[in-house]
PDB file of N, CA, C and O in Angstrom:
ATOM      1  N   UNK A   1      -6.136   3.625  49.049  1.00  0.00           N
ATOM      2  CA  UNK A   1      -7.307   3.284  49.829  1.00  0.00           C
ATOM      3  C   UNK A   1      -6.889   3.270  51.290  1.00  0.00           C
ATOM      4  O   UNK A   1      -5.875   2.689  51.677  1.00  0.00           O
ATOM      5  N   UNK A   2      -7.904   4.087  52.258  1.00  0.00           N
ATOM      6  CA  UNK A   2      -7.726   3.890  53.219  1.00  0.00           C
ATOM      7  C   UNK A   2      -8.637   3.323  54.298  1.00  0.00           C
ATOM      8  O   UNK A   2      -9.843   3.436  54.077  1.00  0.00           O
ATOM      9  N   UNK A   3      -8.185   2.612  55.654  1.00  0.00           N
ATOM     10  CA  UNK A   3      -9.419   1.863  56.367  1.00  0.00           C
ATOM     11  C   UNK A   3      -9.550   3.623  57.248  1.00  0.00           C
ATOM     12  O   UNK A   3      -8.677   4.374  57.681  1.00  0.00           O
ATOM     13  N   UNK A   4     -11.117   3.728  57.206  1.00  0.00           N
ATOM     14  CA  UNK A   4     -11.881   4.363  58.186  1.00  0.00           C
ATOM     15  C   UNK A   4     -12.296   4.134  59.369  1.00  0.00           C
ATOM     16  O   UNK A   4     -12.338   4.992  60.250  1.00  0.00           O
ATOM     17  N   UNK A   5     -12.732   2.641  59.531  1.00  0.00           N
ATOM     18  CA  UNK A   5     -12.998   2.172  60.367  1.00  0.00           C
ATOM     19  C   UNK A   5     -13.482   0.890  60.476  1.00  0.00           C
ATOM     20  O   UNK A   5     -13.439   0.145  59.497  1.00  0.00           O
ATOM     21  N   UNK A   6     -13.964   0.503  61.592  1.00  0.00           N
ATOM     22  CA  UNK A   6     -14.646  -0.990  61.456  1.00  0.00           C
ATOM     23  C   UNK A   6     -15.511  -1.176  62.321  1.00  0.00           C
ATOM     24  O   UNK A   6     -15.453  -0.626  63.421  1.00  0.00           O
ATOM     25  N   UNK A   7     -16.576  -2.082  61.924  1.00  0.00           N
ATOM     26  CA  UNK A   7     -17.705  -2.311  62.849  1.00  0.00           C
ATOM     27  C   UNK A   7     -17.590  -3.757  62.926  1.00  0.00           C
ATOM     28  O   UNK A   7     -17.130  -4.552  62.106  1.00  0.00           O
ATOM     29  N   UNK A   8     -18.203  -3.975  64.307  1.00  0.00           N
ATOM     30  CA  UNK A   8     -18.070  -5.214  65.095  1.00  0.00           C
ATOM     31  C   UNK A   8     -19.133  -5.869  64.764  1.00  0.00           C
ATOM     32  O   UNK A   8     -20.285  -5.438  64.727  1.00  0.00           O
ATOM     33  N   UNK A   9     -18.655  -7.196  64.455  1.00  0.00           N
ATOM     34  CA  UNK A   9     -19.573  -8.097  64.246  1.00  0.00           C
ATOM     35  C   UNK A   9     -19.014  -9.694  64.681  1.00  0.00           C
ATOM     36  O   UNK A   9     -17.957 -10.182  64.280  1.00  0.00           O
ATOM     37  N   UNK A  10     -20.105 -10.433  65.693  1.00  0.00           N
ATOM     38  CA  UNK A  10     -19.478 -11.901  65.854  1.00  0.00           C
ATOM     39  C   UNK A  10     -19.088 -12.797  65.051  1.00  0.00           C
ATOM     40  O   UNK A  10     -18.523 -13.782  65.528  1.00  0.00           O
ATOM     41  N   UNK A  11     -19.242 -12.716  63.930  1.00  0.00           N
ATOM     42  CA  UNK A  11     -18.808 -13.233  62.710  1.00  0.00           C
ATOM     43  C   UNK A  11     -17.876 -12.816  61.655  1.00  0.00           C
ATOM     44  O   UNK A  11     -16.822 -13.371  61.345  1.00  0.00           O
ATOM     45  N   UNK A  12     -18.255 -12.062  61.288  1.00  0.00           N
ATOM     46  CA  UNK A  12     -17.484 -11.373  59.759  1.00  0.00           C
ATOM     47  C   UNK A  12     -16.868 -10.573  60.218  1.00  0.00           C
ATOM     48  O   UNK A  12     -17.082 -10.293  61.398  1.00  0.00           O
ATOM     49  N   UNK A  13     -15.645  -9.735  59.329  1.00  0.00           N
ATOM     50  CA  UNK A  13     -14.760  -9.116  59.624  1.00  0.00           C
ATOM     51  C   UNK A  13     -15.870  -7.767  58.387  1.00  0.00           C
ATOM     52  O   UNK A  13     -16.493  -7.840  57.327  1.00  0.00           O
ATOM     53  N   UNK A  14     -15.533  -6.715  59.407  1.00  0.00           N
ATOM     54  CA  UNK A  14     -16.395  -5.559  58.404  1.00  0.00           C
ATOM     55  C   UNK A  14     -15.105  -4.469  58.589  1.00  0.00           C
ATOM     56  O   UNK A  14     -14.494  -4.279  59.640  1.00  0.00           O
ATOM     57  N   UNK A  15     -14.833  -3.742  57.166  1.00  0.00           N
ATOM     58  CA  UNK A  15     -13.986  -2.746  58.013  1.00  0.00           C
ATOM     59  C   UNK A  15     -14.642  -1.834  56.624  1.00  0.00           C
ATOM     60  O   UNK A  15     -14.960  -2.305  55.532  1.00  0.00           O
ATOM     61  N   UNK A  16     -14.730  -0.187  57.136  1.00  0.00           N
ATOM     62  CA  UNK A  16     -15.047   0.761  56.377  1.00  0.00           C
ATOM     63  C   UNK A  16     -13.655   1.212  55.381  1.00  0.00           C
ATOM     64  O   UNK A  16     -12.590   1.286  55.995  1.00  0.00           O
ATOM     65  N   UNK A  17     -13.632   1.450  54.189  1.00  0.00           N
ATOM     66  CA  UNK A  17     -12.713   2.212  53.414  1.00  0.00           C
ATOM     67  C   UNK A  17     -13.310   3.529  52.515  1.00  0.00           C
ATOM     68  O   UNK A  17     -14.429   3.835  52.103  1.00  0.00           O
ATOM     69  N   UNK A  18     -11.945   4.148  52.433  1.00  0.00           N
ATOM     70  CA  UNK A  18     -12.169   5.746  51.831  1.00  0.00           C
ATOM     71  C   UNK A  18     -11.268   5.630  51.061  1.00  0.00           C
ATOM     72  O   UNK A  18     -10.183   5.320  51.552  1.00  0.00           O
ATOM     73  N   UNK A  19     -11.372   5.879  49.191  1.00  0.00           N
ATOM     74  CA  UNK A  19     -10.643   5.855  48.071  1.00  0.00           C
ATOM     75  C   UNK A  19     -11.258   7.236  46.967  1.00  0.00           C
ATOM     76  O   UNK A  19     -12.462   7.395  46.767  1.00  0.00           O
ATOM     77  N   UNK A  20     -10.509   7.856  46.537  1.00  0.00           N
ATOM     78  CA  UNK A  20     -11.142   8.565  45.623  1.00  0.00           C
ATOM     79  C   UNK A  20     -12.586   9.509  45.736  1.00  0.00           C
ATOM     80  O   UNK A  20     -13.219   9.859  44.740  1.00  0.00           O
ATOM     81  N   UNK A  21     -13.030   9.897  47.367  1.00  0.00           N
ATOM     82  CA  UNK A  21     -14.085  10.483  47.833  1.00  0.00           C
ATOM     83  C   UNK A  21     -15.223   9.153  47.294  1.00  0.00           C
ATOM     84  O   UNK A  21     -16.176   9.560  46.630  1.00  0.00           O
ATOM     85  N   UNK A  22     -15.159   7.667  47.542  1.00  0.00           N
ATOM     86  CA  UNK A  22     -15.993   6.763  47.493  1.00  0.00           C
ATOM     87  C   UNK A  22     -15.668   6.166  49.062  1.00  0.00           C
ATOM     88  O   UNK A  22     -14.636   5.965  49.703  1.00  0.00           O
ATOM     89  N   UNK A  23     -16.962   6.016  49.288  1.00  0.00           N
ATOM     90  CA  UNK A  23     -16.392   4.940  51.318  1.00  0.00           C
ATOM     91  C   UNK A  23     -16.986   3.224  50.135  1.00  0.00           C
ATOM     92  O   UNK A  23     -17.807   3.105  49.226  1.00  0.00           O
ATOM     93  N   UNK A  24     -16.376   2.591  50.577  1.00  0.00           N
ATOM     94  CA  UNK A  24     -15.976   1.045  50.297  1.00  0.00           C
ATOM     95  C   UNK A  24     -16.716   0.378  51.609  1.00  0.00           C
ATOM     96  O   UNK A  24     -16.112   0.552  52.668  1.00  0.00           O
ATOM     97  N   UNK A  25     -17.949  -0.365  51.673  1.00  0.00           N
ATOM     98  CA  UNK A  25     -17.788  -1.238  52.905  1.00  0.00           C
ATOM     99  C   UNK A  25     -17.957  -2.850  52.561  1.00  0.00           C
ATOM    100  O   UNK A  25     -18.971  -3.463  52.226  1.00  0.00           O
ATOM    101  N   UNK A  26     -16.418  -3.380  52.789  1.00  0.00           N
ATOM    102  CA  UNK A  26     -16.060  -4.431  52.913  1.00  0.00           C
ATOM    103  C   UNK A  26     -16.153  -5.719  53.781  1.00  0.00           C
ATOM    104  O   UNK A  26     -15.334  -5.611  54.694  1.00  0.00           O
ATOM    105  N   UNK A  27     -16.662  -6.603  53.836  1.00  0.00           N
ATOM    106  CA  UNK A  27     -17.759  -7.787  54.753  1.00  0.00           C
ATOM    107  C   UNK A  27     -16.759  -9.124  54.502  1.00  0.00           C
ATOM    108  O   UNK A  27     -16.788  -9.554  53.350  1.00  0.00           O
ATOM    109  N   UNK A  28     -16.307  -9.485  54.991  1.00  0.00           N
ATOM    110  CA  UNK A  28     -15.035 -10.963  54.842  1.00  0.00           C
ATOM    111  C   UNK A  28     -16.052 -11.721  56.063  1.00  0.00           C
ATOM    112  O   UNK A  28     -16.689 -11.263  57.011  1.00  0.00           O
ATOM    113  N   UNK A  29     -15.873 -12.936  55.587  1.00  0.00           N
ATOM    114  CA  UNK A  29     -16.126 -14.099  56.017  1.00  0.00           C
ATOM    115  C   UNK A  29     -15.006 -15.386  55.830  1.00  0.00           C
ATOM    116  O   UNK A  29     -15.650 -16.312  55.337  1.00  0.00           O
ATOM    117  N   UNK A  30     -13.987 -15.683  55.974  1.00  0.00           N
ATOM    118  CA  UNK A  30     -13.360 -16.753  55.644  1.00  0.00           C
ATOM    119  C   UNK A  30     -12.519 -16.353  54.269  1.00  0.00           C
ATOM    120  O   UNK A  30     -11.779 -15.398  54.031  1.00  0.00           O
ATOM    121  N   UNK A  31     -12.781 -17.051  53.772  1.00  0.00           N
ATOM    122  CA  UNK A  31     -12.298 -16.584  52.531  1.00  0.00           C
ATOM    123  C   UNK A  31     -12.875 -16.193  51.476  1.00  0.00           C
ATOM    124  O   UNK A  31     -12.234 -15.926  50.460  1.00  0.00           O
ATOM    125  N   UNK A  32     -14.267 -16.090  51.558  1.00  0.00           N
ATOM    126  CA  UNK A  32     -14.840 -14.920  50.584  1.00  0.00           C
ATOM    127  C   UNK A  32     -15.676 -13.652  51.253  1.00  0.00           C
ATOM    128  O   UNK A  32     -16.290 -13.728  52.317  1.00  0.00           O
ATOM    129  N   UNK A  33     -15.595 -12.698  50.577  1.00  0.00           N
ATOM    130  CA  UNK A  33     -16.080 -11.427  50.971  1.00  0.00           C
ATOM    131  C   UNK A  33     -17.051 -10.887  49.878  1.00  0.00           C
ATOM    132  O   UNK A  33     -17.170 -11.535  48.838  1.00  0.00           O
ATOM    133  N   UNK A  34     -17.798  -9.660  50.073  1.00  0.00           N
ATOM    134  CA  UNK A  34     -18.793  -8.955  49.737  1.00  0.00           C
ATOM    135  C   UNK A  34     -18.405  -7.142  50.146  1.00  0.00           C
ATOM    136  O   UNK A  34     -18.200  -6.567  51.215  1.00  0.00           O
ATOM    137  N   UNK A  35     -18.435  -6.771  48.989  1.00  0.00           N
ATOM    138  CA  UNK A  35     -18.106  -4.859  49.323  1.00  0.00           C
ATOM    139  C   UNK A  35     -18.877  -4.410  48.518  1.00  0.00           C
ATOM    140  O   UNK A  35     -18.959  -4.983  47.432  1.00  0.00           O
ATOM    141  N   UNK A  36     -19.580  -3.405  48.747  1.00  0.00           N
ATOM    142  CA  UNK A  36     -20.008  -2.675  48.816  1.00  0.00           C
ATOM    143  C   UNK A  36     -20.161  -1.435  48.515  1.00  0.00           C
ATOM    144  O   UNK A  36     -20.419  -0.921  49.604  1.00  0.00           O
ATOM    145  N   UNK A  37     -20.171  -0.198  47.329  1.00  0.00           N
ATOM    146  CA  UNK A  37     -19.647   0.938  47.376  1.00  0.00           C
ATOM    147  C   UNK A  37     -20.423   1.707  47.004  1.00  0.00           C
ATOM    148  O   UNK A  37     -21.327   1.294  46.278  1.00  0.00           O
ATOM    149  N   UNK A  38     -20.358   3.193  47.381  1.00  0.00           N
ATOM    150  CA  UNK A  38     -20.916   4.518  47.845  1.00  0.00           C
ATOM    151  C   UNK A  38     -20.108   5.581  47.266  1.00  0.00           C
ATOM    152  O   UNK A  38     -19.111   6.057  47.810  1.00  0.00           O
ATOM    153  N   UNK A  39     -20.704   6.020  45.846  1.00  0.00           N
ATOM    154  CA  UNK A  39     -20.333   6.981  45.304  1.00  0.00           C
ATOM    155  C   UNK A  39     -19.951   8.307  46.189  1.00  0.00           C
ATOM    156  O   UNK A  39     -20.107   8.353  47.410  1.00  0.00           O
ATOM    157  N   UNK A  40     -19.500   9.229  45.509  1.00  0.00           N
ATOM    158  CA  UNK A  40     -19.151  10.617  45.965  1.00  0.00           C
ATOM    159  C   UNK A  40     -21.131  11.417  45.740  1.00  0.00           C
ATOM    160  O   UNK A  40     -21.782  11.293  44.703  1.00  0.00           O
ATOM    161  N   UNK A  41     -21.412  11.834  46.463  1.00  0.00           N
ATOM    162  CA  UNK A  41     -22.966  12.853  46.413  1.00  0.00           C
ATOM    163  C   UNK A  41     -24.266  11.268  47.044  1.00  0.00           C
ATOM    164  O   UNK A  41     -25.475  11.390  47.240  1.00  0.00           O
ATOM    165  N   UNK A  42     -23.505  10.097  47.189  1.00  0.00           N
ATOM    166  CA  UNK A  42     -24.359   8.931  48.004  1.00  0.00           C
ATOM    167  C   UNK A  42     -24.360  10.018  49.297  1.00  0.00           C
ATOM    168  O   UNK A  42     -23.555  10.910  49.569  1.00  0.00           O
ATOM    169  N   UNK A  43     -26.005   9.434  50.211  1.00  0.00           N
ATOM    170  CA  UNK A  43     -26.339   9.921  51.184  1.00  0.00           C
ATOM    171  C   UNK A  43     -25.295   9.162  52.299  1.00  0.00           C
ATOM    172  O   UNK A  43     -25.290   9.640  53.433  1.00  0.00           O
ATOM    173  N   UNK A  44     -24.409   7.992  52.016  1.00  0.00           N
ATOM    174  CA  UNK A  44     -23.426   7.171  52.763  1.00  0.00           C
ATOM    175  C   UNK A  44     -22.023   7.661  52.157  1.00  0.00           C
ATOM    176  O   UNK A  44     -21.351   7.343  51.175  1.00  0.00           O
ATOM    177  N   UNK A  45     -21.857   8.880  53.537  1.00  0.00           N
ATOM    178  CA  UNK A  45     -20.688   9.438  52.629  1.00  0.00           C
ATOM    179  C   UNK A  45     -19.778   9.650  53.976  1.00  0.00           C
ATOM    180  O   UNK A  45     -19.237  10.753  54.051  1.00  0.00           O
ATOM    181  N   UNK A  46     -19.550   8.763  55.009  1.00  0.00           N
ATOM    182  CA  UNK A  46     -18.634   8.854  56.855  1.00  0.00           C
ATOM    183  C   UNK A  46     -18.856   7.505  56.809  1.00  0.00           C
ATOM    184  O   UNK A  46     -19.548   6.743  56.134  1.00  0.00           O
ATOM    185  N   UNK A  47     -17.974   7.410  57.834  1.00  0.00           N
ATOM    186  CA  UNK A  47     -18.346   6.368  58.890  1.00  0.00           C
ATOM    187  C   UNK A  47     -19.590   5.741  59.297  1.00  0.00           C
ATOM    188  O   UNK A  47     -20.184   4.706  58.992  1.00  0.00           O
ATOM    189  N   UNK A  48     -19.812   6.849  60.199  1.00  0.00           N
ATOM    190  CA  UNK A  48     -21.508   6.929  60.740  1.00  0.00           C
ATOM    191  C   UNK A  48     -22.512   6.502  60.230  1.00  0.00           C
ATOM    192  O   UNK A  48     -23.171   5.605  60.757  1.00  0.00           O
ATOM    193  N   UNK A  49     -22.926   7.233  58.752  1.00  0.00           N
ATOM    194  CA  UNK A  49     -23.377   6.797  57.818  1.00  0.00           C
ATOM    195  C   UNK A  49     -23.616   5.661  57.406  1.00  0.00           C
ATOM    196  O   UNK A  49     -24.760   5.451  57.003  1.00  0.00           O
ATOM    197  N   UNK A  50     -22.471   4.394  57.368  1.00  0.00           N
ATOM    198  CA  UNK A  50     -21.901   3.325  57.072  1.00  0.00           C
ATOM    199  C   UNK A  50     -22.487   2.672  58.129  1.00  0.00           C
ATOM    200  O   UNK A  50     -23.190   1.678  57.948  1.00  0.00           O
ATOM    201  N   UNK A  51     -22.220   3.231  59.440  1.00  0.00           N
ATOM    202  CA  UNK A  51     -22.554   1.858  60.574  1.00  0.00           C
ATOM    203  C   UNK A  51     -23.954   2.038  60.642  1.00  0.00           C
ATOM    204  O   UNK A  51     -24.604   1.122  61.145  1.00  0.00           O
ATOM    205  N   UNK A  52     -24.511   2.991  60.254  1.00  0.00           N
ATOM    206  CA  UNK A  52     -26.158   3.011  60.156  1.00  0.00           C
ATOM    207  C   UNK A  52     -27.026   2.137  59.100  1.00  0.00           C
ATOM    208  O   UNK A  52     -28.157   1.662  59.206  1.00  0.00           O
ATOM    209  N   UNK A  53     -26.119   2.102  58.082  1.00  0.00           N
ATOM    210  CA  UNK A  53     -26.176   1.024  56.648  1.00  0.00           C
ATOM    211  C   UNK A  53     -26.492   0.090  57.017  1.00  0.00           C
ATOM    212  O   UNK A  53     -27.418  -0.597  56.585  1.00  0.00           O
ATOM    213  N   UNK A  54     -25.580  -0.193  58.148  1.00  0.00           N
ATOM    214  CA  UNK A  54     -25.299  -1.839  58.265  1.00  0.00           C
ATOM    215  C   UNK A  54     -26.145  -2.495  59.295  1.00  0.00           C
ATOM    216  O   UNK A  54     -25.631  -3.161  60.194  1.00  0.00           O
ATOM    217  N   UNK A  55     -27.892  -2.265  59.150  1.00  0.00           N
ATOM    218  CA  UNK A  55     -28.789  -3.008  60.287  1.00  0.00           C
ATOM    219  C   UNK A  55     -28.684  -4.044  60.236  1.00  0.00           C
ATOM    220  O   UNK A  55     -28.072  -4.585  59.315  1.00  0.00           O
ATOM    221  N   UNK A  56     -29.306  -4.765  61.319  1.00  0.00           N
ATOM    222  CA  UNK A  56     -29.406  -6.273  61.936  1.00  0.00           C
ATOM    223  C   UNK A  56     -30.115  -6.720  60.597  1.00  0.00           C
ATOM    224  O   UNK A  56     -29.641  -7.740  60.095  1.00  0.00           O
ATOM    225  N   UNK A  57     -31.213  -6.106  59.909  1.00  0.00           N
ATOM    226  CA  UNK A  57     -31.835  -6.666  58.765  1.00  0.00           C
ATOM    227  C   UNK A  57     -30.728  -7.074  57.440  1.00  0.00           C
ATOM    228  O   UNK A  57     -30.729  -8.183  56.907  1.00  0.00           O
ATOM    229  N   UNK A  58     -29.936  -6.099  57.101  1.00  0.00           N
ATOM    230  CA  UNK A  58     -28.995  -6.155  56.008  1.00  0.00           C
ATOM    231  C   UNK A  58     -28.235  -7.424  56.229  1.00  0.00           C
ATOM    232  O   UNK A  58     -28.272  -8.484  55.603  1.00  0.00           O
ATOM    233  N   UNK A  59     -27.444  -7.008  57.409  1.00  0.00           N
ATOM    234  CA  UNK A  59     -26.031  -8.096  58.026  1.00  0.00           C
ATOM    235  C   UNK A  59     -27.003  -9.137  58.444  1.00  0.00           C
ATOM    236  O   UNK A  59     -26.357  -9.979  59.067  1.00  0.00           O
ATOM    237  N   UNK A  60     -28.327  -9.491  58.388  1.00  0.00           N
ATOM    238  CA  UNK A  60     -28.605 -10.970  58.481  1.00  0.00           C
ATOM    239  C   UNK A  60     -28.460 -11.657  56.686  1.00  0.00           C
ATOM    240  O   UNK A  60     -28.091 -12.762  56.289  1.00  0.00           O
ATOM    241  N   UNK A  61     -28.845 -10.660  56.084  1.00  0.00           N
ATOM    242  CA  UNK A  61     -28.951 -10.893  54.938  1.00  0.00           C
ATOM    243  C   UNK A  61     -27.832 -11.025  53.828  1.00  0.00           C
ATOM    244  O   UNK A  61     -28.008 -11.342  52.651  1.00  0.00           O
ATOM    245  N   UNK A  62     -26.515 -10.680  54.526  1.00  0.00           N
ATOM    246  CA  UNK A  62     -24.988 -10.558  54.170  1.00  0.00           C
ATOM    247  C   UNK A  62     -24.702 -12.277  54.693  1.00  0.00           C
ATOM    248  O   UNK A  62     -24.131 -13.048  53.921  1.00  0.00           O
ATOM    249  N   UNK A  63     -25.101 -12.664  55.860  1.00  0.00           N
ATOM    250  CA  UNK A  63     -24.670 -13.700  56.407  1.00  0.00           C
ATOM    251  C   UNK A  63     -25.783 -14.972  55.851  1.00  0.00           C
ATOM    252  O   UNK A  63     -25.536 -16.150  56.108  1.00  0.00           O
ATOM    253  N   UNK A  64     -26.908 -14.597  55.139  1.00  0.00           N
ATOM    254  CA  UNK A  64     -27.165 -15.488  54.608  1.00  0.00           C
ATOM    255  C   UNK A  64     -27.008 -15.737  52.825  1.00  0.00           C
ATOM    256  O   UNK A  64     -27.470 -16.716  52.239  1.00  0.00           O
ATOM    257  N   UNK A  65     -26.306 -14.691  52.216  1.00  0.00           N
ATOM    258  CA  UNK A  65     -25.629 -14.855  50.949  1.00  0.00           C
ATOM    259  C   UNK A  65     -24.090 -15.326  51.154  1.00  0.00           C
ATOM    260  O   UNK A  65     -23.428 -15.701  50.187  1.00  0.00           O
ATOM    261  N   UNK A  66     -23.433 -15.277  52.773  1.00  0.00           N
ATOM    262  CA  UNK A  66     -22.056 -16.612  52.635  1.00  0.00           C
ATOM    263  C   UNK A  66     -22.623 -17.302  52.261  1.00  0.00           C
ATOM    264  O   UNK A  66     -22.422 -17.666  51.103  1.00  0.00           O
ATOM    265  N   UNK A  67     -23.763 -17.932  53.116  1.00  0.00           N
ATOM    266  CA  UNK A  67     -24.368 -19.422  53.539  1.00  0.00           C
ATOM    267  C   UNK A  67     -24.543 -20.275  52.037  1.00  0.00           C
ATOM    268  O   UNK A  67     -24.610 -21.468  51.744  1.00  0.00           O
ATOM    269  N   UNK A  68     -24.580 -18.945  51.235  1.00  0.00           N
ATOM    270  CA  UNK A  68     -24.944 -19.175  49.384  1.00  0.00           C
ATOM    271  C   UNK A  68     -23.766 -19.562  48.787  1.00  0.00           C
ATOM    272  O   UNK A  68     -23.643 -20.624  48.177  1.00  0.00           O
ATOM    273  N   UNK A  69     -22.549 -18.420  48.997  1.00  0.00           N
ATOM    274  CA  UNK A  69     -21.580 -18.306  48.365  1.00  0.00           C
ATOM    275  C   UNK A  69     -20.569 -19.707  48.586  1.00  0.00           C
ATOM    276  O   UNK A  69     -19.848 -20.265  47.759  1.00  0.00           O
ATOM    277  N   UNK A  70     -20.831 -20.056  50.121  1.00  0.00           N
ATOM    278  CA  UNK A  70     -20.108 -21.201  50.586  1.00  0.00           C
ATOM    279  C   UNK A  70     -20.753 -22.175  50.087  1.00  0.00           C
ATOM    280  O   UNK A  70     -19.891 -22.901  49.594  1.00  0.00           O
ATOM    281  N   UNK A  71     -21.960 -22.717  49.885  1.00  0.00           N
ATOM    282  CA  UNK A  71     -22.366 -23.945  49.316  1.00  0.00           C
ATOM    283  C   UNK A  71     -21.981 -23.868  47.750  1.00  0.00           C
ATOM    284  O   UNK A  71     -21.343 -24.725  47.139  1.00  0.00           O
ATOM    285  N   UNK A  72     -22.472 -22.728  47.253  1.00  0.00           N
ATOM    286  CA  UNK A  72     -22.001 -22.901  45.875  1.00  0.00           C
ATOM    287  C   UNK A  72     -20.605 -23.138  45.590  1.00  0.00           C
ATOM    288  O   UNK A  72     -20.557 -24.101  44.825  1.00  0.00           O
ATOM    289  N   UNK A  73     -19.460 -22.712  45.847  1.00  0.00           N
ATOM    290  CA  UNK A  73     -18.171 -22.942  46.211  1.00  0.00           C
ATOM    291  C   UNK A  73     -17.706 -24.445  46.616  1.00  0.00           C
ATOM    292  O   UNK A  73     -16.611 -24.892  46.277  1.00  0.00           O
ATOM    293  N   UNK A  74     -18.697 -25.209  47.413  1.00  0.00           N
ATOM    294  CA  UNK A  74     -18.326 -26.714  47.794  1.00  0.00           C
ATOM    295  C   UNK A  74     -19.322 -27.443  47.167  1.00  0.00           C
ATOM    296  O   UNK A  74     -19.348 -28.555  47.695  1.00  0.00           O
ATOM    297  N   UNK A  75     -20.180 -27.346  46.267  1.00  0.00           N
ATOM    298  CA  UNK A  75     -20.824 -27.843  45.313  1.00  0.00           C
ATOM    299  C   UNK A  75     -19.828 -27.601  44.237  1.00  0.00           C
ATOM    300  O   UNK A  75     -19.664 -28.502  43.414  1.00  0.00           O
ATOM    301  N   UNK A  76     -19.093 -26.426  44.127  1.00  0.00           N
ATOM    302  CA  UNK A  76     -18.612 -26.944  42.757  1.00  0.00           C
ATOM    303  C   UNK A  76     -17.069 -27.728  42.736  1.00  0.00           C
ATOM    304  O   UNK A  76     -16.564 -28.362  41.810  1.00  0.00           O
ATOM    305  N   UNK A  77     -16.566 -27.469  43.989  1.00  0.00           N
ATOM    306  CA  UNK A  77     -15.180 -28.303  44.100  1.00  0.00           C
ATOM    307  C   UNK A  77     -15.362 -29.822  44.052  1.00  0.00           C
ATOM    308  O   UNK A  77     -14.528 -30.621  43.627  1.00  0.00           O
ATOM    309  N   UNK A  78     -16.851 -30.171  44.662  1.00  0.00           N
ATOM    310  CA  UNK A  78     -17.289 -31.639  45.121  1.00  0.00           C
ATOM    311  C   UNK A  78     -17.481 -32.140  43.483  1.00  0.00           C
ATOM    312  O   UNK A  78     -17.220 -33.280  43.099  1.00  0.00           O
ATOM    313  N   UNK A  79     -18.013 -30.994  42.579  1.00  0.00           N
ATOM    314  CA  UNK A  79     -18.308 -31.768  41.100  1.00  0.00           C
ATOM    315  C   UNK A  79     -17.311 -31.619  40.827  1.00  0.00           C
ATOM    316  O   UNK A  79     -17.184 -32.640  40.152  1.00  0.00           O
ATOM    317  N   UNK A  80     -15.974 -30.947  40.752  1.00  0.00           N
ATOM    318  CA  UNK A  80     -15.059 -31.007  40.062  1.00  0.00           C
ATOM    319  C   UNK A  80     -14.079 -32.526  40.203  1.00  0.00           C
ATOM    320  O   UNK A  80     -13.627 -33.183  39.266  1.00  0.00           O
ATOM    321  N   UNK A  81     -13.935 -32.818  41.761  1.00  0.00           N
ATOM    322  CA  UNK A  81     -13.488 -33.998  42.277  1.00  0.00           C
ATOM    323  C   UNK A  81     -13.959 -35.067  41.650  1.00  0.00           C
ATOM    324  O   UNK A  81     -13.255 -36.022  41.324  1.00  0.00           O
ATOM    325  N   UNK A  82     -15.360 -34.957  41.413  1.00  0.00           N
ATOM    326  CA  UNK A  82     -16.314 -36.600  40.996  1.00  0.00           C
ATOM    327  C   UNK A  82     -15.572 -36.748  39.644  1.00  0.00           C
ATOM    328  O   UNK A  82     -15.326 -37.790  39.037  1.00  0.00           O
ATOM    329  N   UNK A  83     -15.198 -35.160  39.225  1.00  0.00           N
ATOM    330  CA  UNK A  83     -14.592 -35.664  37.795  1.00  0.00           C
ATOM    331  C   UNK A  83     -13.317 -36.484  36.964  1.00  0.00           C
ATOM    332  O   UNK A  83     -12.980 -37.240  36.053  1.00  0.00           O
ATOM    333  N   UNK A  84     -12.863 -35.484  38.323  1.00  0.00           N
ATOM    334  CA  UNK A  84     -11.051 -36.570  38.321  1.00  0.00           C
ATOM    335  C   UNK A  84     -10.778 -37.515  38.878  1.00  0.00           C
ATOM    336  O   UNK A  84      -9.586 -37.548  39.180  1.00  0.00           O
ATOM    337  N   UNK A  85     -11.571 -38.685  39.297  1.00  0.00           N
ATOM    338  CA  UNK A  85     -11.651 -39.481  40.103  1.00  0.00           C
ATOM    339  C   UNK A  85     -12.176 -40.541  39.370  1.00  0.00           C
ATOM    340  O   UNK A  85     -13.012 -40.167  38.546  1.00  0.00           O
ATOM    341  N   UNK A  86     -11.979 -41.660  39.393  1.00  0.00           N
ATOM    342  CA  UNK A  86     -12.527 -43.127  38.584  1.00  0.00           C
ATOM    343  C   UNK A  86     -13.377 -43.485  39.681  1.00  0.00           C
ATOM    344  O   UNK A  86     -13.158 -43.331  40.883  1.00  0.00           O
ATOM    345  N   UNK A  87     -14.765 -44.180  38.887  1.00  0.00           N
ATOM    346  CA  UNK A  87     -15.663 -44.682  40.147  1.00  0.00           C
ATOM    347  C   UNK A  87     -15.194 -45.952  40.707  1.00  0.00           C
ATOM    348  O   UNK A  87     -14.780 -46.899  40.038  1.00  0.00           O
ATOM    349  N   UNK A  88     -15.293 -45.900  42.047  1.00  0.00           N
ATOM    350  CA  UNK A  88     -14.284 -47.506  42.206  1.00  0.00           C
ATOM    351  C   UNK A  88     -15.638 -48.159  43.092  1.00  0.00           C
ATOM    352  O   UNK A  88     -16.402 -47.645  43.910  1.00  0.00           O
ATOM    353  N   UNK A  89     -15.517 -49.802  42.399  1.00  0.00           N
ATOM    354  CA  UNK A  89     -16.552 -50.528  42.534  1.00  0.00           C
ATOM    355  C   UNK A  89     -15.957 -51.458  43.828  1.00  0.00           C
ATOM    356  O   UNK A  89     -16.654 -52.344  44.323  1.00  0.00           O
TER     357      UNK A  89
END
């Protein structure tokens, strides 16, 4: 796998990849991410292509499935804690 490129964003780390005539576009936030992939004969088959993918509409909508991924993630560490923990009176 190779990086193609990357598009800028104030938040997330986006970088384009090329594997096997598939482009990969990969979206990191912290420590979880979201990718993305684009067969061989997909109309998203460059770069270009890719940064055109990626409107203000989509990447609002990438940044509000962290907002998901992160609560669900500290909802479930917070229930896991309540579990190993004795209630103290």
């Amino acid at each position: 796998m190779r990086t193609i490129g990357h598009i800028d964003h104030p938040i997330n780390k986006i970088t384009v990849l090329e594997h096997n005539n598939k482009i990969t576009l990969q979206i990191e936030s912290g420590l979880l991410s979201q990718s993305f992939t684009f067969r061989d004969g997909s109309p998203i088959s460059n770069f270009d292509a890719v940064k055109n993918f990626c409107s203000p509409d989509f990447l609002a909508k990438i940044d509000q499935r962290f907002k998901d991924m992160n609560q669900d993630y500290f909802d479930q560490v917070r229930e896991g804690m309540e579990e190993k923990f004795p209630e103290i009176i």
